[in-house]
C-alpha positions, 0 to 999 in steps of 0.5 A: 558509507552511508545506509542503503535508501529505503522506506523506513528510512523516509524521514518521519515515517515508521513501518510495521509488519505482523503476519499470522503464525501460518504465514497466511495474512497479516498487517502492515502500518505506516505510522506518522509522528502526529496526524499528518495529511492524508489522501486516497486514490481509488481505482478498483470497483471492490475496495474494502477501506477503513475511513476514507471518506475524510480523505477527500479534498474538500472533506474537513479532517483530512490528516492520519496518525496512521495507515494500515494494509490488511489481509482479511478482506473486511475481517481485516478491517478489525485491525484499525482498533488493534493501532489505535490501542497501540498509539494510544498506550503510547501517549500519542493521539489528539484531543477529541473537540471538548472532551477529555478523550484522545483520538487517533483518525487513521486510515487502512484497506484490506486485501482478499486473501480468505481461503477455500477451506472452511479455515478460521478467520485470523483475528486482525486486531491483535495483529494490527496492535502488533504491526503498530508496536514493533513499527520502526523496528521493521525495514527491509521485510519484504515479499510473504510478510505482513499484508502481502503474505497472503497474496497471489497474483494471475487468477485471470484463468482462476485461483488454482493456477494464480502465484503468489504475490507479496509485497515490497518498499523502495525510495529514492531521491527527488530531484533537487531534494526531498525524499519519496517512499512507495510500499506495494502489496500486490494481490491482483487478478493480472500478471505482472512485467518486469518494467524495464524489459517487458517480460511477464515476471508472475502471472497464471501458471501454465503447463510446465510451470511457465506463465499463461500471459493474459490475451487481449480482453482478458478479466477475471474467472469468478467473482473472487475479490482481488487488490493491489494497495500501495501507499507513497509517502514524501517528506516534503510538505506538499498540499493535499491537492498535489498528494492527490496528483502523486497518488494519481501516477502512483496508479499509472505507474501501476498500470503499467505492469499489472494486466488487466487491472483496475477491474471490477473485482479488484479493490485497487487503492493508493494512499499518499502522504506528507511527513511534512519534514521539508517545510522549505520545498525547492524552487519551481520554474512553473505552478505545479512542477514540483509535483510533477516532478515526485509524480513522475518518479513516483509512476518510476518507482511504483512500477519498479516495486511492483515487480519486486513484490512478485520477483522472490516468487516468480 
């Protein structure tokens, strides 16, 4: 038979997870075999991001070697230099214009998970180097595992009432060939439904232990900043315009199982990616079908993980 479909299996793709001993935040890396391109759909009003701005269309560099999720809030930021290190003792990299120098442009976000205490800080670069190194080795970790370990969801009624979070990775076929992979962390002020039956899965705990499920109107309690990160990656050499429309469905799929979400005090953001390993894409009938039909599967697929980032807890 042959292996189960999963993220680390799409072709050119190698991931990566580290999480800090107390099992309280961590690093996850998406790691691509050269710079491949790259973009960035942000929805949430609090981001904390690690060189994006070139991921812009119309911006000139807009490929990666990399793609990095991060607890820390911007203290985790520090785990961009921890992959670079590792990529580049590794060989890989690309000349820098007319220097002897070789860069590697990757690009990573972060997720609040700090604590209340008066705890240390984790220092993410070593994490970030780890996450990097043992990239390929790591399939099928899921849930209180590198950026997700840390997380917690349903701090609409406050923190000391949210669950925990955590994270999740899927694939699945496109039809008529290809492959797409979708990684979630979820860290969101909303709860979570299940897609296919509408239930709420993980949310604000009530008396008993049920779930309180957020009313018509419900935001955040406090200024606590929150964020749900996925990145959706395909084999296929799409344009960087049409990984911009997958990133896009990749948000709704989203919202269609998180409430509230997209809010002010949430860093929401979906990278998407191309191996390029397909270079022979399959036929259209129509401009734009393709990616249409990655994107709609890919809005299948983000809600299915987000749920399955939540389900082990909930």
């Amino acid at each position: 038979m042959p292996a189960p479909l999963t993220f680390a299996r799409v072709p050119g793709v190698r991931l990566g997870h580290a999480t800090t001993p107390d099992g309280a935040s961590g690093v996850t890396v998406v790691r691509f075999d050269r710079a491949r391109p790259v973009v960035v759909d942000v929805r949430g009003g609090a981001s904390a991001t690690y060189d994006i701005a070139s991921l812009a269309l119309d911006a000139t560099f807009g490929r990666r070697w990399a793609i990095f999720l991060s607890g820390g809030s911007l203290y985790g930021l520090d785990a961009a230099r921890g992959v670079r290190t590792r990529i580049l003792e590794e060989g890989e990299g690309q000349p820098a214009f007319a220097s002897r120098s070789r860069v590697v442009p990757i690009a990573g976000a972060a997720l609040f998970d700090l604590p209340r205490e008066n705890a240390a800080i984790p220092d993410y670069l070593p994490l970030g180097y780890e996450a990097a190194r043992v990239a390929g080795r790591s399939t099928t970790a899921s849930g209180h595992v590198g950026a997700g370990a840390g997380a917690t969801v349903g701090k609409y009624l406050g923190r000391a009432r949210a669950m925990r979070g955590g994270l999740a990775s899927a694939a699945a076929r496109i039809p008529r060939g290809g492959t797409l992979g979708l990684l979630v962390v979820v860290n969101a002020v909303g709860a979570v439904r299940d897609p296919r039956t509408g239930v709420w899965i993980a949310g604000a705990r009530a008396h008993g232990g049920r779930i309180s499920p957020p009313r018509s109107g419900t935001v955040a309690e406090g200024t606590d900043s929150h964020t749900t990160l996925a990145i959706a990656v395909t084999d296929l050499a799409i344009g960087r315009s049409g990984l911009q429309r997958i990133a896009a469905n990749v948000s709704a799929g989203l919202a269609r199982v998180i409430v509230p979400f997209h809010t002010s005090v949430d860093g929401d953001l979906v990278f998407a990616a191309s191996t390029e390993q397909r270079t022979r894409l399959p036929s259209e009938r129509r401009p734009g079908e393709l990616v249409d039909r990655i994107g709609v599967r890919a809005a299948e697929l983000a809600s299915e993980v987000a749920a399955r980032a939540v389900r082990p807890i909930a």
